[in-house]
C-alpha atoms as a printed R data frame, in Angstrom:
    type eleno elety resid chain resno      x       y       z
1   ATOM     1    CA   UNK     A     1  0.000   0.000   0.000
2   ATOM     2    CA   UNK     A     2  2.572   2.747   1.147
3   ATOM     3    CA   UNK     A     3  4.777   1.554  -2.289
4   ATOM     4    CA   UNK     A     4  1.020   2.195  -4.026
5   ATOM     5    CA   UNK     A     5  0.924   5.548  -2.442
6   ATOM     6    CA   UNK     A     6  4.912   6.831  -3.037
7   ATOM     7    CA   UNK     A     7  4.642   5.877  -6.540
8   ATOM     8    CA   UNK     A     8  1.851   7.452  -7.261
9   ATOM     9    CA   UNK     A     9  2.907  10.447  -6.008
10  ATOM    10    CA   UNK     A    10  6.196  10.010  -8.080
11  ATOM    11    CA   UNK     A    11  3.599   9.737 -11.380
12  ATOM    12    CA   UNK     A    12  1.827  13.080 -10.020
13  ATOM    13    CA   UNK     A    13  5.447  14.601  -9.891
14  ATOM    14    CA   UNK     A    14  5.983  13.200 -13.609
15  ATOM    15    CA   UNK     A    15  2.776  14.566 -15.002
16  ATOM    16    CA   UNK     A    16  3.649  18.040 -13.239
17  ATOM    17    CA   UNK     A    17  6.851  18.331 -15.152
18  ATOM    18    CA   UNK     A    18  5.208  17.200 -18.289
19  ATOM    19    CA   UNK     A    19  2.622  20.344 -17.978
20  ATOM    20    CA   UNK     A    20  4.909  22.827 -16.905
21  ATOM    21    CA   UNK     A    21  7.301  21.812 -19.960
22  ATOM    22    CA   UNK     A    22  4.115  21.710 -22.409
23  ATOM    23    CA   UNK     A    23  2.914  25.516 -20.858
24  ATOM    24    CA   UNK     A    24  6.936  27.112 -20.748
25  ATOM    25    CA   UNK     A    25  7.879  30.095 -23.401
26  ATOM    26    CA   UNK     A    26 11.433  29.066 -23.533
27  ATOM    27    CA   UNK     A    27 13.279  25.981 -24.050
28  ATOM    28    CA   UNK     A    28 13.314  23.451 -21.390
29  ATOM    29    CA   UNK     A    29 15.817  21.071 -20.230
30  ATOM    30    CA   UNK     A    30 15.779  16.984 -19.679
31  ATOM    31    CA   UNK     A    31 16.338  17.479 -15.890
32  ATOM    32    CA   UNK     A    32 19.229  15.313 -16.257
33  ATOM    33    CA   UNK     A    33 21.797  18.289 -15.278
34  ATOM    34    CA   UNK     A    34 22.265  20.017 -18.700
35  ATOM    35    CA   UNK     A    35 21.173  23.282 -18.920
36  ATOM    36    CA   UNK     A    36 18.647  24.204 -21.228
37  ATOM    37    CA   UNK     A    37 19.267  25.010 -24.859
38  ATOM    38    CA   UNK     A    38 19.430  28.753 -25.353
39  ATOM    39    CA   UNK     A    39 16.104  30.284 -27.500
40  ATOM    40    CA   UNK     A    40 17.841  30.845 -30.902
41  ATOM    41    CA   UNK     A    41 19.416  27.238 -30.999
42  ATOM    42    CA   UNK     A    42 16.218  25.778 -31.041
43  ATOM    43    CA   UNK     A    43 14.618  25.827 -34.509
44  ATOM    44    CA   UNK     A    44 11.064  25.370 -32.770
45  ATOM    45    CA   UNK     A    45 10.599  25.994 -28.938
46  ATOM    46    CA   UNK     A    46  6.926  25.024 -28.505
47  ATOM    47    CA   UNK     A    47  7.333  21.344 -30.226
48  ATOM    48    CA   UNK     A    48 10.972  20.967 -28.577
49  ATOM    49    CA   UNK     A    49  8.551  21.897 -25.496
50  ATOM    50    CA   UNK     A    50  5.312  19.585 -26.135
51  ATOM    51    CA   UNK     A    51  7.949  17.021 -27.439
52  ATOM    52    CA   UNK     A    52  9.801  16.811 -23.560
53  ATOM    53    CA   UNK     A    53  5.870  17.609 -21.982
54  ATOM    54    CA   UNK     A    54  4.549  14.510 -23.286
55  ATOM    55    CA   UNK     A    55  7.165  11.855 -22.889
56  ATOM    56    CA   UNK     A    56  7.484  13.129 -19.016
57  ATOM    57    CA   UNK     A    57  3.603  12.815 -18.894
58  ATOM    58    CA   UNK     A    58  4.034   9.450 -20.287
59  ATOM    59    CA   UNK     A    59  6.484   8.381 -17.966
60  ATOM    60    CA   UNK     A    60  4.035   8.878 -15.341
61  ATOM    61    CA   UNK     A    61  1.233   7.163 -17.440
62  ATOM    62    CA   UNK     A    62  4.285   4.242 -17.586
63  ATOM    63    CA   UNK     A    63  4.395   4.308 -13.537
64  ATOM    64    CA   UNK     A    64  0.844   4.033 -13.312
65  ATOM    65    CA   UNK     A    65  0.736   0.919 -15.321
66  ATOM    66    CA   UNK     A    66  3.745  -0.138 -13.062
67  ATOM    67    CA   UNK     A    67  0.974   0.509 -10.165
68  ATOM    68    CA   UNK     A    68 -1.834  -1.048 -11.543
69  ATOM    69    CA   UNK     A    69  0.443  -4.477 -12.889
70  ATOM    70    CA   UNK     A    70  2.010  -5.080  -9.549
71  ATOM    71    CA   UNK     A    71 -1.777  -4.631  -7.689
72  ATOM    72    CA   UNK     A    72 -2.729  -7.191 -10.149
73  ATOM    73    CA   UNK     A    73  0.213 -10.204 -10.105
74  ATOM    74    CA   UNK     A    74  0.612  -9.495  -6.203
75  ATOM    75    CA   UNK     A    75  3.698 -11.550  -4.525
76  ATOM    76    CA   UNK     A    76  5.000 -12.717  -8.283
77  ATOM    77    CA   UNK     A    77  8.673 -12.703  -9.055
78  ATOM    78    CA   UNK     A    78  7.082 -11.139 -12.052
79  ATOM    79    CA   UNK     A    79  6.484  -8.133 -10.044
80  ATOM    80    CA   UNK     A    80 10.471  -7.465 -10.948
81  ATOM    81    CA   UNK     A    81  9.590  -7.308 -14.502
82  ATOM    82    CA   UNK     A    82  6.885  -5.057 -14.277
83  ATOM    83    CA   UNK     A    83  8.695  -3.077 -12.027
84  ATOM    84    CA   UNK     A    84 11.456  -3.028 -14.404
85  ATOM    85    CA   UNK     A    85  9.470  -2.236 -17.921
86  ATOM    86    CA   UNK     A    86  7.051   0.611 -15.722
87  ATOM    87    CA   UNK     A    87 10.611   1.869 -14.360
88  ATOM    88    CA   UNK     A    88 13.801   1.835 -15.899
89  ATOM    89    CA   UNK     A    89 12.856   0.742 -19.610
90  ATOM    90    CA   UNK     A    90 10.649   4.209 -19.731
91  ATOM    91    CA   UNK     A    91 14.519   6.263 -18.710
92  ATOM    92    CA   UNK     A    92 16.558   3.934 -21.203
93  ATOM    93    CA   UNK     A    93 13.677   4.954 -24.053
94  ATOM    94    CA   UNK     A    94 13.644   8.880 -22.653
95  ATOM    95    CA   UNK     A    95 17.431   9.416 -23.104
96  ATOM    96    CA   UNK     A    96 17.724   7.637 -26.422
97  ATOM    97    CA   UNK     A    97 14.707  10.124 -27.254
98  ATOM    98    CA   UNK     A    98 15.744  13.304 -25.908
99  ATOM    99    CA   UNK     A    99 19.180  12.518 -27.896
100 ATOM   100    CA   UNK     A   100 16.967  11.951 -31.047
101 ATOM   101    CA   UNK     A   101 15.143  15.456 -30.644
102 ATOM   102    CA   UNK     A   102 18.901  17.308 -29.719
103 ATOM   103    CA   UNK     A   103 19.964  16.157 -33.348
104 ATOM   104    CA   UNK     A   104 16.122  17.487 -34.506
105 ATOM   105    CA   UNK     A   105 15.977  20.748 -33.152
106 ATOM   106    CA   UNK     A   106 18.924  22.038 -31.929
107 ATOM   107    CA   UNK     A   107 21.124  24.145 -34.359
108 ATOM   108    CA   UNK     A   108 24.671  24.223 -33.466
C-alpha cells in the first residue's frame, strides 16, 4: 500500500513536469543536469517543449501501469519485470529520445 501511495505520487510529480514543460515560453531542459538550450538554438521551442511535456507525462502514465500491474500479479517474481518495464525501460527509451530530438531541433 505505502509503495502504491509513493509511486503514485512520483507519477503526479511526472505529469507536473510534463505540464509545466508543455505551458513554458522558452526551451526546457531533460532534468538530467544540462542546462537548457538557449532560445535561438532551437529551430522550434513550442514542439521541442510539447515534445519533452509529453514523454514526461508518459512516464508517469508508464508508472501508473507499473501501479496497476504489480496490484494485479501481487507476490510474483514477475512483479520485478513489471517493475522493471514501468521503471527503468521508460529512462533507457527517454534518453535515447531526448538525444533523437537534440539532433532534430537544436542548431549548433
Amino acid at each position: 500500500m505505502i509503495y502504491c501511495i509513493v509511486m503514485g505520487i512520483c507519477a503526479m510529480f511526472m505529469f507536473g513536469i510534463g505540464l509545466v514543460q508543455i505551458k513554458s515560453k522558452k526551451p526546457v531542459a531533460f532534468y538530467s543536469g544540462e542546462k537548457p538550450p538557449m532560445e535561438e538554438n532551437v529551430k522550434d521551442i513550442e514542439k521541442w517543449n510539447r515534445k519533452h511535456g509529453i514523454m514526461w507525462i508518459l512516464y508517469g502514465i508508464a508508472i501508473v501501469f507499473g501501479i496497476v500491474g504489480g496490484v494485479i500479479v501481487g507476490d510474483s517474481p514477475l512483479l520485478v519485470v513489471i517493475y522493471c518495464g514501468s521503471l527503468l525501460l521508460p529512462i533507457v527509451i527517454m534518453v535515447l529520445y531526448h538525444k533523437k530530438l537534440v539532433k532534430d531541433f537544436i542548431i549548433e
